[in-house]
C-alpha positions as CSV (number, residue, x, y, z in Angstrom):
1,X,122.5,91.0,125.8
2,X,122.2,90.3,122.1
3,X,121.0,86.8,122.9
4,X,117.4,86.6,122.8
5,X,114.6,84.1,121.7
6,X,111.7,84.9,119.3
7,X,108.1,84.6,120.3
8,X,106.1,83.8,117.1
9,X,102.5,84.4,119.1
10,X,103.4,87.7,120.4
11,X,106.3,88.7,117.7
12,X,108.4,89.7,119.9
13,X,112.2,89.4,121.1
14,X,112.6,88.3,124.6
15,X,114.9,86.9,127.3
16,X,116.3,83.5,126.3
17,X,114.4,82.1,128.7
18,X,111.8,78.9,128.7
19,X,108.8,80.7,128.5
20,X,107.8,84.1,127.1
21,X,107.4,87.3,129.6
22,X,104.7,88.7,127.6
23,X,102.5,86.1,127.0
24,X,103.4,82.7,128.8
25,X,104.1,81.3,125.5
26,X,106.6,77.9,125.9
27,X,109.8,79.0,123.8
28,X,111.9,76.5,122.2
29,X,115.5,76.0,122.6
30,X,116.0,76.3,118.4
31,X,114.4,80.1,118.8
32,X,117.7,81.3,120.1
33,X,118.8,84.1,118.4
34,X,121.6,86.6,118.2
35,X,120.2,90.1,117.3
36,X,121.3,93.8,117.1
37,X,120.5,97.1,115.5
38,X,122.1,99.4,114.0
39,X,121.7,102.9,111.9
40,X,122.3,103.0,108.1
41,X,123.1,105.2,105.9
42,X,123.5,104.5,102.2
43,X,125.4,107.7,100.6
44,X,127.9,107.0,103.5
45,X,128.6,103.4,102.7
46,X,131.3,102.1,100.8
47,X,129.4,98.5,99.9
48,X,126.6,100.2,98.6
49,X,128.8,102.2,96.4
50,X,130.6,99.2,95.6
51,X,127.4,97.3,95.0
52,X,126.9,100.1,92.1
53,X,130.7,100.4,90.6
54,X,130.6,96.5,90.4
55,X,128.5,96.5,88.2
56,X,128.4,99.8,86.3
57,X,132.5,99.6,85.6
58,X,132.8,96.2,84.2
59,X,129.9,97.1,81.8
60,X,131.2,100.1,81.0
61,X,134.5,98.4,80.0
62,X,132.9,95.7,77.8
63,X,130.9,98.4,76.1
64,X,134.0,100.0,75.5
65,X,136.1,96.9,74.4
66,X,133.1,96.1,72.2
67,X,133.1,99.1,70.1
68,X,137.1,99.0,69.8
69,X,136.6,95.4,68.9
70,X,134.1,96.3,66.2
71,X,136.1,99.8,65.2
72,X,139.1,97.3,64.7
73,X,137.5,94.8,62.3
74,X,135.8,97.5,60.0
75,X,139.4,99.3,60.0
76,X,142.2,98.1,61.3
77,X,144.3,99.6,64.2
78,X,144.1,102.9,62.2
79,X,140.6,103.2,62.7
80,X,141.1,102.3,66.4
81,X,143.6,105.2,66.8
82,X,141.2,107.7,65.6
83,X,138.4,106.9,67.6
84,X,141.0,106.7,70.5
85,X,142.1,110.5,69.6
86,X,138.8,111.5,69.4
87,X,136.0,111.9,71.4
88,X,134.5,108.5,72.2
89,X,137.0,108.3,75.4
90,X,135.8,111.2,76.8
91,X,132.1,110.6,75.9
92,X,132.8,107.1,78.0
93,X,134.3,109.1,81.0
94,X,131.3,111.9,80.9
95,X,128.8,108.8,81.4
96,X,130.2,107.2,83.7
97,X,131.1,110.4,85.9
98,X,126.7,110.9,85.0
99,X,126.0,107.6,86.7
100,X,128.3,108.7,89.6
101,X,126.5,111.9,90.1
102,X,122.8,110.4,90.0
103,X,124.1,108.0,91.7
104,X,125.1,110.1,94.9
105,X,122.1,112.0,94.5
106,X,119.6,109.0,95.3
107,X,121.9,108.0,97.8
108,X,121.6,110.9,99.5
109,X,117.3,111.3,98.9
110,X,117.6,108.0,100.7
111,X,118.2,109.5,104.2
112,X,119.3,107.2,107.3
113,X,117.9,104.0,107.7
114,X,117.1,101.5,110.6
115,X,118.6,97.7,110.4
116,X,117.6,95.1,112.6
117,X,119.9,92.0,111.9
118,X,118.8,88.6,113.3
119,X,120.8,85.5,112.9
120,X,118.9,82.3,114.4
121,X,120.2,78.3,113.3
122,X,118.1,78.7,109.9
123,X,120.5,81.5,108.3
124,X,120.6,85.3,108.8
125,X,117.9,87.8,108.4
126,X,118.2,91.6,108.1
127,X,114.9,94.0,108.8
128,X,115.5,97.8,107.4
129,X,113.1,100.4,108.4
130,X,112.1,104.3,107.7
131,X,110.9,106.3,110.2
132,X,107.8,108.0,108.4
133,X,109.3,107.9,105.2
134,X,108.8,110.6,102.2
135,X,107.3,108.8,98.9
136,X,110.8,110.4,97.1
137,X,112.7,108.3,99.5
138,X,110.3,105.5,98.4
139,X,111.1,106.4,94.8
140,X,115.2,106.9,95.4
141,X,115.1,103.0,96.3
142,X,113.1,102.2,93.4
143,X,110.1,101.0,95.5
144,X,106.7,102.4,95.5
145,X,104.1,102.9,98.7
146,X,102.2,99.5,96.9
147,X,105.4,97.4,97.3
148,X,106.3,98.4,100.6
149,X,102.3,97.6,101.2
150,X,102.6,93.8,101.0
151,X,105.2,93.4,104.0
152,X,103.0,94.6,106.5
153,X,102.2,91.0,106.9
154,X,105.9,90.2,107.9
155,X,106.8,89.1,111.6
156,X,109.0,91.9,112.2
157,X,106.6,94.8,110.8
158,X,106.7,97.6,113.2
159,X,103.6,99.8,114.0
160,X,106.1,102.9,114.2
161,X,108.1,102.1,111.6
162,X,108.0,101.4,107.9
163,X,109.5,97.9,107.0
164,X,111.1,98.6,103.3
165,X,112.7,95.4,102.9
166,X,113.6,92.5,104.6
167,X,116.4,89.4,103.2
168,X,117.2,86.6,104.1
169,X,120.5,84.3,103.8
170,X,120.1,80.5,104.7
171,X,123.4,79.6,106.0
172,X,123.6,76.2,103.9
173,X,123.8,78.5,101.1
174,X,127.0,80.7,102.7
175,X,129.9,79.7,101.0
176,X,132.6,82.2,102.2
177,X,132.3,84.8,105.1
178,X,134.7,87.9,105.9
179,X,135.0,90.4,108.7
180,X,136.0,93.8,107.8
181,X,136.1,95.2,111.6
182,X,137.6,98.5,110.1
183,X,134.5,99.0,109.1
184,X,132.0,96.8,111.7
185,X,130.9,94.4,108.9
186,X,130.3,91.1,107.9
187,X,130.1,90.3,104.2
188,X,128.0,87.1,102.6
189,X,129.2,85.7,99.8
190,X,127.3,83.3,97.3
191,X,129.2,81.9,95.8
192,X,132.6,82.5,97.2
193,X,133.5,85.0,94.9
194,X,130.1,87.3,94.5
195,X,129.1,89.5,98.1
196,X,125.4,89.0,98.5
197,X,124.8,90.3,101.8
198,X,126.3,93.3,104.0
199,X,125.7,92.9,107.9
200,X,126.6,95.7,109.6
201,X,127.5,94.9,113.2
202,X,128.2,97.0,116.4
203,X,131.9,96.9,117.5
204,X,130.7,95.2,121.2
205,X,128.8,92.6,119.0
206,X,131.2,91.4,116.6
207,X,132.5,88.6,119.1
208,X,129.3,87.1,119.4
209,X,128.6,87.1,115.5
210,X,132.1,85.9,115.1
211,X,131.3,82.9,117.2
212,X,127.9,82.2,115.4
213,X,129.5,82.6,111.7
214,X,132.1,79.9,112.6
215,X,129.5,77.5,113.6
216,X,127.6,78.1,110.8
217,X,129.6,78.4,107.8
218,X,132.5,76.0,106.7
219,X,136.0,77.6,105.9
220,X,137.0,79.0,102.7
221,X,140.6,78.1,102.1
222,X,143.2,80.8,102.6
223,X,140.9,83.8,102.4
224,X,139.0,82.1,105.5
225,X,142.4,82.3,107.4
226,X,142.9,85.5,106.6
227,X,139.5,86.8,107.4
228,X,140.2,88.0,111.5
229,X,142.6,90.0,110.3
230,X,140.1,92.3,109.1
231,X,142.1,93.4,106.0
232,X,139.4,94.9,103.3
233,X,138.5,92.5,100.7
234,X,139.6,92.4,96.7
């Protein structure tokens, strides 16, 4: 059952029942929480490319419209058309295809991760974890041993596992939500046009996470109505 309540004195998940198993601790009804893991891998997954190009191609575009812009006022259109036939377009594309290749080279130092995703009445948390991880898989993630040092002191720090980052989504701060069951995921937005968070769900969850979203977060006009279908997002 992915319904559980949390025991803040022992830290653990347990039976939604009214007192903890482990310790006898009295569990309140408000520590009802839906949870589920799942297994992540980042080269694999289209939303962490997407978190890249989104950012990387509309840059790359201004750049480029910048420097046209700039060719154009020191020349004319003549000017444009040379640096057009030249080599600057091709310079642009070797970049980019750069970024693309470094890119799916961290990606792929990164390994497999483990995600614990918890959503209680508060908002939506997701825990990932390394299994003994390799300080280049540290590096690939742009963290460092020190970092990854100060959430030891998290609730959900595992002796057996290495907790690399944990975030958090309140749900008063949701302002659009869409399932893309093609692909067993829930995506966050904040505001309703930017994705912020990427909760990757197990198929035989999904109902119960569907249930929880809609009593949580307010419809969004006609992308809300369109969200069961599933259809991947623009």
């Amino acid at each position: 059952m992915p319904l559980v309540k949390y025991c803040k004195k022992c830290r653990s998940e347990v039976e939604p029942e009214e007192t903890c198993p482990l310790c006898g601790n009295k569990l309140a009804k408000s520590s009802l929480t839906l949870a589920f893991d799942s297994e992540h891998t980042p080269v694999e997954d289209w939303f962490c490319w997407n978190n890249l190009l989104r950012i990387a191609l509309p840059a790359a575009a201004l750049m480029v419209g910048a420097v046209l812009l700039a060719e154009w006022a020191a020349g004319g259109a003549a000017a444009v058309g040379v640096l057009v036939r030249g080599s600057f377009l091709p310079i642009v594309a070797g970049m980019i295809g750069a970024l693309l290749l470094i890119a799916y080279i961290m990606f792929r130092m990164q390994g497999t991760e483990q995600l614990h995703c918890a959503m209680d009445r508060m908002g939506v948390h997701v825990w990932t974890y390394l299994e003994q991880p390799a300080k280049w898989q540290l590096y690939a993630r742009f963290l460092t041993p020190e970092a990854i040092g100060r959430l030891e002191e998290d609730e959900r720090a595992l002796p057996d596992r290495t907790l690399i980052r944990h975030q958090y989504l309140p749900w008063k701060q949701i302002r659009r939500a869409h399932f893309w069951k093609e692909n067993e995921a829930l995506l966050l937005y904040r505001p309703a046009w930017w994705q912020v968070m990427t909760v990757h769900c197990p198929e035989a969850e999904i109902p119960e996470v569907e249930r929880m979203v809609k009593a949580h977060v307010k419809p969004h006009g006609k992308t809300a109505r369109a969200a069961a279908g599933g259809k991947k997002p623009r």
